[in-house]
C-alpha positions as CSV (number, residue, x, y, z in Angstrom):
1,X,-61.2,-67.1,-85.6
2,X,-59.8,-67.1,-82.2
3,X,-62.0,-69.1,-81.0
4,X,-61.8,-71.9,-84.1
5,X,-57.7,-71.6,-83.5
6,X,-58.1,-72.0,-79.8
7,X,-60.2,-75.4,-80.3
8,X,-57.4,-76.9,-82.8
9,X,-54.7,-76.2,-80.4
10,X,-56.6,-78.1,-77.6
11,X,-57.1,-80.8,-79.7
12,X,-54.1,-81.2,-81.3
13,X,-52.6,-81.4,-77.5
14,X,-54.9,-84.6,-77.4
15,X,-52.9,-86.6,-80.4
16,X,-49.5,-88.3,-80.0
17,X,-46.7,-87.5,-81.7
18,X,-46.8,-90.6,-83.4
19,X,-50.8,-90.3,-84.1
20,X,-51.7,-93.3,-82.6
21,X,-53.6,-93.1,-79.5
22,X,-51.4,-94.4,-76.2
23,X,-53.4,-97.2,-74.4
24,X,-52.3,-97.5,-70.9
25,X,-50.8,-100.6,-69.8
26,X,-52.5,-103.4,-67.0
27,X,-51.1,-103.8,-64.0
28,X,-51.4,-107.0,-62.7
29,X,-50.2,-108.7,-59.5
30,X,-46.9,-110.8,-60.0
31,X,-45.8,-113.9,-58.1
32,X,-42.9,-113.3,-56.0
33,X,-39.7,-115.7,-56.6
34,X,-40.7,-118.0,-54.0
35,X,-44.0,-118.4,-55.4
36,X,-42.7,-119.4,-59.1
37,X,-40.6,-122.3,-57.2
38,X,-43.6,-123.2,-55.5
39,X,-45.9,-123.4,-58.2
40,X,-43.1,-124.8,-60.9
41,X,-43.3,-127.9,-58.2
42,X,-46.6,-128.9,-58.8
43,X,-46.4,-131.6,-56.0
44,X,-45.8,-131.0,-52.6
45,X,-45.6,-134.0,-49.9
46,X,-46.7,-133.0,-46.3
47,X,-45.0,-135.3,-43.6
48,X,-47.0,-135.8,-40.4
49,X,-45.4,-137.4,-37.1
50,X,-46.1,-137.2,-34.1
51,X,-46.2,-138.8,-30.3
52,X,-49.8,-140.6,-31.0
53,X,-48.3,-142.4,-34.1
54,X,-46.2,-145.2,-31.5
55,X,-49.8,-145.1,-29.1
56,X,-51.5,-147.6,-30.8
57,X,-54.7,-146.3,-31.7
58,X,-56.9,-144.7,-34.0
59,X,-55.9,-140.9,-34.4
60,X,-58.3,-138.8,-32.6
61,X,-58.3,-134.9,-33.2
62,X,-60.9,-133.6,-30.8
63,X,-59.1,-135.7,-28.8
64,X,-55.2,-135.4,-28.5
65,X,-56.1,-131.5,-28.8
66,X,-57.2,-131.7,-25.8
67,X,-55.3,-134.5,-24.1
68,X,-51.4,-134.7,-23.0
69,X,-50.0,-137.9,-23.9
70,X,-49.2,-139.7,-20.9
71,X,-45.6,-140.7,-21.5
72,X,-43.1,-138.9,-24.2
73,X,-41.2,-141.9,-24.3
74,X,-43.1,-144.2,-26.1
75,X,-41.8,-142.2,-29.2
76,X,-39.4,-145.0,-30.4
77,X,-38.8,-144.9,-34.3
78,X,-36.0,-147.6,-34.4
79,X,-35.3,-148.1,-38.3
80,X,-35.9,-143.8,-38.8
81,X,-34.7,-143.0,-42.2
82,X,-35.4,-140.1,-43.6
83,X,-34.1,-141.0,-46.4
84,X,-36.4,-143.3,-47.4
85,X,-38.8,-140.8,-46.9
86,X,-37.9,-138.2,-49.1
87,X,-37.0,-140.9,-52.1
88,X,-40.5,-142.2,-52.0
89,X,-41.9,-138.3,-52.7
90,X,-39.2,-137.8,-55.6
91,X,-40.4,-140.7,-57.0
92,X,-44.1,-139.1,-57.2
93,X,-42.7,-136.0,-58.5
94,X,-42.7,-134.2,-55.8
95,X,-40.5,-130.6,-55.8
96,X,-40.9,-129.5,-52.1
97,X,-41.1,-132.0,-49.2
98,X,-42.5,-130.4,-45.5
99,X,-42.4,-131.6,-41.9
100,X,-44.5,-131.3,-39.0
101,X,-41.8,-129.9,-36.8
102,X,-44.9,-129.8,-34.7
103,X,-48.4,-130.3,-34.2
104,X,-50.9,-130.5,-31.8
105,X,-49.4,-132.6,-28.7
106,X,-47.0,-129.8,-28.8
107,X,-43.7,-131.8,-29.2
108,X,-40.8,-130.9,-31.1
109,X,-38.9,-133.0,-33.7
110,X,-35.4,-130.9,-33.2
111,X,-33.3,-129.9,-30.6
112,X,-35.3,-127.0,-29.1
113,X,-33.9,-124.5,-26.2
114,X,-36.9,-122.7,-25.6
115,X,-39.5,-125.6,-25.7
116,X,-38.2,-129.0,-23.1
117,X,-41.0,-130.8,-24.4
118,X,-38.7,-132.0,-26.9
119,X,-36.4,-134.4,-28.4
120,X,-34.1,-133.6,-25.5
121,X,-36.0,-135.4,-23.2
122,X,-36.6,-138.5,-24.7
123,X,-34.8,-141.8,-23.6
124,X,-34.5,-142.0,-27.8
125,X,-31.3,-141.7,-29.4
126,X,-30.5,-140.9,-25.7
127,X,-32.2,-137.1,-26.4
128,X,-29.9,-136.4,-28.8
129,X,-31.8,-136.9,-32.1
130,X,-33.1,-134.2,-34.2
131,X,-35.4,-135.3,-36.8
132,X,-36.0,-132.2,-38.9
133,X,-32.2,-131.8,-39.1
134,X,-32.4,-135.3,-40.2
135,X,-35.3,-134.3,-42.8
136,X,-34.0,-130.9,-44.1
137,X,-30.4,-133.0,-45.1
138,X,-32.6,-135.7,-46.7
139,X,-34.1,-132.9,-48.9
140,X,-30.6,-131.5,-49.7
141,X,-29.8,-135.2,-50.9
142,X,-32.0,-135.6,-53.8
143,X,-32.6,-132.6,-54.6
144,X,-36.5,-131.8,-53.0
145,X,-36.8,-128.1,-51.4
146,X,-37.5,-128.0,-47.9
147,X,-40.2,-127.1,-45.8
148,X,-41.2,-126.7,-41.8
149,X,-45.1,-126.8,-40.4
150,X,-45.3,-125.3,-37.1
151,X,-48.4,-126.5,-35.1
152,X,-48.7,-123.7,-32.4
153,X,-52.6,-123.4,-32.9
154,X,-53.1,-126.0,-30.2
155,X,-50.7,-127.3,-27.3
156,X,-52.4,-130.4,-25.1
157,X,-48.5,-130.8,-23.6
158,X,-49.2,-126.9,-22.0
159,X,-53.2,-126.5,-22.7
160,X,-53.0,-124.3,-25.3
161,X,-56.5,-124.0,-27.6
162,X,-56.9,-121.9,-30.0
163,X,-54.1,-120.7,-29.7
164,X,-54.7,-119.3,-26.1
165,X,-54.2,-120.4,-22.6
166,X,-57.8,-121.2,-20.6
167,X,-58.8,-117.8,-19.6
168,X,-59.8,-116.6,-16.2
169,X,-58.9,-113.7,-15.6
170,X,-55.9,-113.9,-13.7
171,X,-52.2,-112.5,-13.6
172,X,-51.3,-116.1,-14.0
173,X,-53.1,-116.6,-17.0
174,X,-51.5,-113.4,-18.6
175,X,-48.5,-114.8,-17.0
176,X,-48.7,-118.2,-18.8
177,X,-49.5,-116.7,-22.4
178,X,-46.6,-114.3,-22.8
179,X,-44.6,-117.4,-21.2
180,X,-45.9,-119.4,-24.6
181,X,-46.1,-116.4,-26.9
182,X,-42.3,-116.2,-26.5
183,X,-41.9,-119.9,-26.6
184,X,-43.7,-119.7,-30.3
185,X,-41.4,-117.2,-31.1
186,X,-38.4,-118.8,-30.0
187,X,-39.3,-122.2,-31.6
188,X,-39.8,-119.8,-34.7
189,X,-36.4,-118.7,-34.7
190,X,-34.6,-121.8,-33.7
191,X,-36.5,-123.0,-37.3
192,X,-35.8,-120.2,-39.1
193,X,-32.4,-119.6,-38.8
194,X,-30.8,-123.3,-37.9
195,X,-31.7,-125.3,-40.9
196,X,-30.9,-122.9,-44.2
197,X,-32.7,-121.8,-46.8
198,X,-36.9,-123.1,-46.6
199,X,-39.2,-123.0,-48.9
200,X,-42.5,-122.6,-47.0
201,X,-42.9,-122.1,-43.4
202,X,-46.6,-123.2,-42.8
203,X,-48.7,-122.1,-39.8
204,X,-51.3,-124.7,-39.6
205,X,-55.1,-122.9,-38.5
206,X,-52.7,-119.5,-38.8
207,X,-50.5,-118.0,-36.4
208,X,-52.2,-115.1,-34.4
209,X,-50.4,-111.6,-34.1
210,X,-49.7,-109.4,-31.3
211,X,-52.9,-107.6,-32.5
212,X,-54.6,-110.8,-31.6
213,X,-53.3,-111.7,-28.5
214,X,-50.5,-114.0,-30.1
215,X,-46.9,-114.3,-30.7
216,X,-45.0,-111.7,-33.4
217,X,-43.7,-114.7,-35.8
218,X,-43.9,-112.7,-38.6
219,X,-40.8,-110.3,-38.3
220,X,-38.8,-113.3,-37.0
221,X,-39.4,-115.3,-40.6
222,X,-39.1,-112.4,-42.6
223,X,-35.3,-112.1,-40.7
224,X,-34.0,-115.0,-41.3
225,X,-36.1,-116.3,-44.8
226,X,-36.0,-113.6,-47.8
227,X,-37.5,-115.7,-50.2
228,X,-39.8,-118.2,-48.3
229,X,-43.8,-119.3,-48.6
230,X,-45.1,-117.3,-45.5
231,X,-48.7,-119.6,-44.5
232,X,-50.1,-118.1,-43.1
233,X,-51.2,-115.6,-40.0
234,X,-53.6,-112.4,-40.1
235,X,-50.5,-110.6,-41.6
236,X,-49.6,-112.1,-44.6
237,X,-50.3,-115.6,-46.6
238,X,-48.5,-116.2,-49.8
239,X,-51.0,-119.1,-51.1
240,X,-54.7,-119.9,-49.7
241,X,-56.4,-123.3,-48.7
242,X,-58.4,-124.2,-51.7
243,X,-61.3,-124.6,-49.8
244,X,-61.5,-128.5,-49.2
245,X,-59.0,-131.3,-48.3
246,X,-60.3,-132.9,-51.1
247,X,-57.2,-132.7,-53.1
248,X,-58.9,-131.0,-55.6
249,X,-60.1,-127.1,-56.2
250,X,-63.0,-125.7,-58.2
251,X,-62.7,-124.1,-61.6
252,X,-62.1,-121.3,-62.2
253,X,-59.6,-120.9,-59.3
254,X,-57.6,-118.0,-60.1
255,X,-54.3,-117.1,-58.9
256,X,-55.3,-113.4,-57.7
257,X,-56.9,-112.7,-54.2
258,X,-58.5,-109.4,-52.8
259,X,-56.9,-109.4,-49.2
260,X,-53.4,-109.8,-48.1
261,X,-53.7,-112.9,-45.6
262,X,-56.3,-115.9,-46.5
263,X,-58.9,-116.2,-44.2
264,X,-58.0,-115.0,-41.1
265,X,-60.5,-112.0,-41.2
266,X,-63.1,-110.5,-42.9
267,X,-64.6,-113.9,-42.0
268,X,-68.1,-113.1,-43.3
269,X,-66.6,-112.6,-46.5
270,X,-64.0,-115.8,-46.6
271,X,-66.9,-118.6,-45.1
272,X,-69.4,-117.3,-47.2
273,X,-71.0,-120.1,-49.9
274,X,-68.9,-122.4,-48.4
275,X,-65.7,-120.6,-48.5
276,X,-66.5,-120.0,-52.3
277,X,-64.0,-117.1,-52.1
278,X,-61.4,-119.4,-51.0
279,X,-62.2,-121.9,-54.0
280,X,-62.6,-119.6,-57.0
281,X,-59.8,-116.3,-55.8
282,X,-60.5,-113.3,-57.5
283,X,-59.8,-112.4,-61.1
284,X,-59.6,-108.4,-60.0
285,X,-57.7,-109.7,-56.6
286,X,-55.0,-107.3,-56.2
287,X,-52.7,-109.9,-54.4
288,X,-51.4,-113.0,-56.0
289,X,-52.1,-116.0,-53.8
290,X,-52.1,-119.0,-55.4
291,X,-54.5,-122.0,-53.7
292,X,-53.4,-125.4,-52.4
293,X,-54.9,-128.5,-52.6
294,X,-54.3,-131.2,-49.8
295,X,-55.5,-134.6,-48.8
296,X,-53.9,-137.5,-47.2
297,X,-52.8,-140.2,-49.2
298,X,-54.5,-142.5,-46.3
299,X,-58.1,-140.6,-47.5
300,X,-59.3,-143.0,-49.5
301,X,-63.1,-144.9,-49.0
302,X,-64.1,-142.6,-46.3
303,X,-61.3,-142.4,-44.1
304,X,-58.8,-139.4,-43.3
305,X,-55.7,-140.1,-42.1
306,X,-53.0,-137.4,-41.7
307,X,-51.1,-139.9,-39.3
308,X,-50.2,-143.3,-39.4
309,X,-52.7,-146.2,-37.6
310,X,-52.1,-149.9,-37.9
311,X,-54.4,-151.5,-39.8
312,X,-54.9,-148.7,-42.5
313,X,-53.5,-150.1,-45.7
314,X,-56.0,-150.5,-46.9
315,X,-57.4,-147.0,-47.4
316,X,-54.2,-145.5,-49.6
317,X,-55.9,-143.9,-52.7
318,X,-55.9,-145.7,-55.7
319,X,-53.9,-144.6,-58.6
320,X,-56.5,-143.3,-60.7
321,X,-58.3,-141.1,-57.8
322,X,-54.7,-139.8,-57.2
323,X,-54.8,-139.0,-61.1
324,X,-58.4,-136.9,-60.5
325,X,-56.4,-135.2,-57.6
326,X,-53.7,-134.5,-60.6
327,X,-55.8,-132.8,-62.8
328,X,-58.2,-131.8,-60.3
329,X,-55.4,-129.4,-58.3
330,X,-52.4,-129.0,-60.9
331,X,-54.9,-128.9,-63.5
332,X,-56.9,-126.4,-62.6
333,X,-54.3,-123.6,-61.7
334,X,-53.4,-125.4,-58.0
335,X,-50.6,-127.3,-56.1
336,X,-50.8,-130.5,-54.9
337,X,-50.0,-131.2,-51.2
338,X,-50.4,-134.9,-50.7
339,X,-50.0,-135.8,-46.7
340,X,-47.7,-138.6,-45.9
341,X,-47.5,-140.8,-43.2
342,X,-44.5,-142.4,-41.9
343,X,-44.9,-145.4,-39.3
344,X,-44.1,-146.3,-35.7
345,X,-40.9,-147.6,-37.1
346,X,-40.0,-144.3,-38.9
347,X,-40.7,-145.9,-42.0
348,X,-42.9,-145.0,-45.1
349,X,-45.6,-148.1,-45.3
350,X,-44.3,-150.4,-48.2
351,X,-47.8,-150.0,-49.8
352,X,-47.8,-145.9,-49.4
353,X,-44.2,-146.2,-51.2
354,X,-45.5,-148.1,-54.0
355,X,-48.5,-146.0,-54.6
356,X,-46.5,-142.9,-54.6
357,X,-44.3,-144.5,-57.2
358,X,-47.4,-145.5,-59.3
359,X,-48.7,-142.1,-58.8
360,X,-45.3,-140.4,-60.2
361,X,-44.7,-142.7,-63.4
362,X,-48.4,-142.5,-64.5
363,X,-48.1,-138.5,-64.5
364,X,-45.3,-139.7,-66.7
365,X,-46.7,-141.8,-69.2
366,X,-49.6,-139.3,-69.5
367,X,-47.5,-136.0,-69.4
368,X,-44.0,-136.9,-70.6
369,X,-44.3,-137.1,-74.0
370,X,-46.8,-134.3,-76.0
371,X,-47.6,-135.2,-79.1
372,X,-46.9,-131.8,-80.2
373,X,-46.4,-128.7,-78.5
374,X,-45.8,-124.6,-79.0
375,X,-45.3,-121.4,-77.2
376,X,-45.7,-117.7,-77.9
377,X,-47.5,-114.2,-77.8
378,X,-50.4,-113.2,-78.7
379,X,-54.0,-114.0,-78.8
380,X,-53.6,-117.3,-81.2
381,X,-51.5,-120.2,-81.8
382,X,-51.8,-122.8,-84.1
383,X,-50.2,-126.6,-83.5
384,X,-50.1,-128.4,-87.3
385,X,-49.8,-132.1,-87.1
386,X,-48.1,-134.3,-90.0
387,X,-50.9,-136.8,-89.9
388,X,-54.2,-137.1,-88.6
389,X,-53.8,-137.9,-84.9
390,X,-56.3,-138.9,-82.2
391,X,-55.8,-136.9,-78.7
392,X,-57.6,-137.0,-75.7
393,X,-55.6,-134.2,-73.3
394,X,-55.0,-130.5,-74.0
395,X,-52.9,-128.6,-71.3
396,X,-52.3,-124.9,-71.5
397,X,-50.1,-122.7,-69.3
398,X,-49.6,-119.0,-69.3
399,X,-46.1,-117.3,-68.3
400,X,-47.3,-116.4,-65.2
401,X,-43.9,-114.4,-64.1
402,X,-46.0,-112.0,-66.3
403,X,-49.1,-112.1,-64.4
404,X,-52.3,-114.0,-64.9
405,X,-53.5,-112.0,-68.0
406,X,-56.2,-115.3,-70.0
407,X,-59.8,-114.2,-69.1
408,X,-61.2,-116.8,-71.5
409,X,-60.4,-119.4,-74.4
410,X,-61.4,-122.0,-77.1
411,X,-59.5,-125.1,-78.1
412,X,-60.3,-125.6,-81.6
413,X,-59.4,-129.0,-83.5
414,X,-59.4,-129.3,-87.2
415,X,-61.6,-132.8,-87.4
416,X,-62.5,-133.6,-91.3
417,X,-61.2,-131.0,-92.5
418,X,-63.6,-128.6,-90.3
419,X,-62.6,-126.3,-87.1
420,X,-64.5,-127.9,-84.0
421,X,-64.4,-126.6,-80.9
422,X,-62.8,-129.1,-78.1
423,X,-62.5,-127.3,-74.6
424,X,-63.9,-123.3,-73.8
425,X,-62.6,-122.0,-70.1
426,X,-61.7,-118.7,-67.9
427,X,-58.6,-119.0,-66.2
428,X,-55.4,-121.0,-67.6
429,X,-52.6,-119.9,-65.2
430,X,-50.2,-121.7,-64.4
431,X,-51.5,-124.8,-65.7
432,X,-54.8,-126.1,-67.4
433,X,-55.5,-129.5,-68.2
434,X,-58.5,-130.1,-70.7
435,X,-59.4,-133.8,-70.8
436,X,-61.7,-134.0,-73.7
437,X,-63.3,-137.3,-75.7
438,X,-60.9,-138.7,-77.5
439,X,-61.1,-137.1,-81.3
440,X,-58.9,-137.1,-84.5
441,X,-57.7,-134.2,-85.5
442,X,-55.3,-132.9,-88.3
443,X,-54.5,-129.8,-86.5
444,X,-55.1,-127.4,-83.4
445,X,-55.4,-123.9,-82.4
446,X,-55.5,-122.1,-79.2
447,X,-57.7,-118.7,-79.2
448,X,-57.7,-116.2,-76.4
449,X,-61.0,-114.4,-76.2
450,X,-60.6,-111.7,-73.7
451,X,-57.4,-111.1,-72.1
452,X,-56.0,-107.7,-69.8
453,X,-53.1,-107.9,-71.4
454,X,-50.8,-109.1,-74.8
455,X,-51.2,-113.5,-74.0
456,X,-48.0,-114.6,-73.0
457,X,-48.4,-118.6,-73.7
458,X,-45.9,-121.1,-72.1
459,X,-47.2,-124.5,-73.1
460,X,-49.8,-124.9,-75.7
461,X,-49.8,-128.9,-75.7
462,X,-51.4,-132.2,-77.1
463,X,-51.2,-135.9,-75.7
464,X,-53.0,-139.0,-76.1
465,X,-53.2,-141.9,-73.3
């Protein structure tokens, strides 16, 4: 008997009060504040300008990385308005707007004090102009959050490559790169802290460490920018490169990531498959690190222009290859930076304005209007139409302030009076766009197969176009 009473006491220990057996809860990673704003925007324009925009010439890379532009002065941007700049992206949609504040010459658009290869010392606005101050008040002005890129990767101006000075050896080389790991850190600050709130700082290649031989830039944002995208150095990366600059990512391309930084080590790991990593994330990720997807609007029929040339009109994307982009990138879970290229008069190109236009109404007259549309918990919801309708687009987006919980899912439509399936898939996230055949159906119904958690659906919609 003791030993029958001693066996029900141990398993009555095992039974909730309540008799129901207490399943433990997922925890998944959450996106941070800064994050939500910057995949809520969906669109992102990247501004690049430069010194080698007024030379003339087709922009070289390999080149100007390695070349110092013989005279600073032929930067002359005469009708410069930034506002035309910023009311061109707003048009496309765009919710965040960033600058090449600098890039790989090594000149700065702003009134530096720690860098004289500046704005100071042009005959320009008689060195008193300060184009990101200029851009950031643009932003303010119609409402698009700002951002800065900060090229510090290469220097031609000081030979910097790789982010390092030539090596040999020497005290003077050691000399020279604390000289320009303090100069990286100064332009840093003077960033940080002059122009208010950002929403991305973006280190373009990375930003080494001290633990790499580089400047401590990390500390410095995290003073002066709480809630900011940090991108990215071998410390911390709040998004990834999608793993092209196609415009477009790979699905699934999931919001989660196993390391804290992108791809600045483990690279056996990050390059491997060609970057697959990088492309697909990691649904088990314990980081969430959402990917980009970039091109240049100048990218089309096998050119690839981050800066303005003359003669390159003609090689602005069409609108419906800006539309793959579309639900290529904020289709598949991704945001999309599109680069921009103002001219040598400080203009956008009236052909690159249009386009973006075009680009921003069509998302419109796709988007704008669903046919029908729901919300809600749990692991199926059902959309009920008053008539038979023909549809041709399904988008789906989770809550993902709750964490990327969908693991897979079938779109059913009711089509004759019979459940069909229209779209399967993985990962839904922040946004999935399913464009199917178009079909006639008399109702719809999302089903979650797996999930780590109760479904928390944002946007269960329907269009036709």
């Amino acid at each position: 008997m003791k030993k029958i009473g001693l066996l029900f006491l141990l398993f009555a220990l095992l039974i909730p009060v309540d008799g129901q057996a207490k399943k433990e809860k997922t925890v998944l990673p959450l996106p941070t504040p800064a994050q939500l704003v910057w995949q809520d925007a969906e669109l992102v324009a990247v501004f690049h300008y430069d010194l080698h925009v007024f030379d003339g010439v087709k922009y070289n890379q390999a080149y100007n990385r390695i070349t110092p532009m013989p005279d600073i002065n032929i930067f002359n941007p005469e009708q410069l308005d930034t506002d035309q700049w910023i009311r061109s992206v707003k048009a496309m949609g765009a919710g965040i707007a960033i600058l090449t504040a600098t890039h790989e010459t090594g000149f700065a658009l702003y009134q530096s004090d720690v860098n004289p290869y500046c704005m100071k010392a042009l005959k320009w606005k008689d060195g008193k102009g300060d184009i990101v101050r200029d851009f950031v008040n643009s932003c303010r002005k119609y409402g698009v959050r700002p951002g800065i890129y900060i090229g510090i990767r290469w220097n031609s101006f000081l030979g910097v490559h790789d982010f390092m000075m030539p090596k040999d050896g020497t005290k003077f080389q050691e000399n020279r790169q604390a000289f320009y790991n303090k100069m990286c850190e100064g332009m840093t600050e003077e960033l940080m802290s002059r122009y208010g709130d950002l929403a991305i700082v973006w280190y373009d290649g990375g930003g080494h460490g001290p633990e790499l031989g580089g400047a401590d830039i990390l500390p410095i944002v995290e003073k002066y920018q709480k809630n900011i995208i940090f991108y990215h150095n071998s410390q911390r990366a709040d998004i990834r490169w999608g793993g092209s600059e196609s415009g477009m990512v790979s699905y699934p391309c999931w919001g989660t990531f196993p390391f804290p930084y992108s791809h600045s080590k483990s690279q056996d790991i990050i390059f491997k498959d060609n970057f697959k990593l990088l492309k697909t994330g990691d649904p088990e990720g314990k980081y969430y690190m959402p990917a980009m997807s970039d091109a240049p609007l100048r990218g089309y029929n096998g050119r690839h222009e981050w800066f303005w040339e003359p003669g390159d009109d003609a090689h602005v994307f069409p609108l419906e290859h800006l539309m793959k982009m579309y639900n290529g990138s904020v289709g598949r879970n991704s945001t999309l930076i599109l680069g921009v290229t103002p001219d040598d008069r400080g203009l956008l190109p009236d052909v690159d304005v249009a386009r973006l236009k075009e680009f921003g109404e069509e998302i419109q007259r796709r988007f704008g209007n669903p046919i029908a549309t729901t919300q809600g918990e749990g692991k199926r919801l059902q959309l009920k139409l008053p008539a038979t309708t023909k549809i041709n687009a399904i988008v789906i987006a989770e809550d993902i302030r709750q964490g990327e919980r969908v693991r897979s899912y079938k779109v059913e439509g009711k089509v004759n009076g019979k459940w069909k399936t229209l779209a399967t898939g993985s990962c839904i996230g922040h946004k999935r766009i399913e464009e199917i055949e178009p079909v006639e159906v008399s109702a719809l119904r999302l089903q979650i197969g797996e999930s780590l958690d109760l479904p928390v659906i944002a946007d269960f919609s329907i269009y036709s176009y």
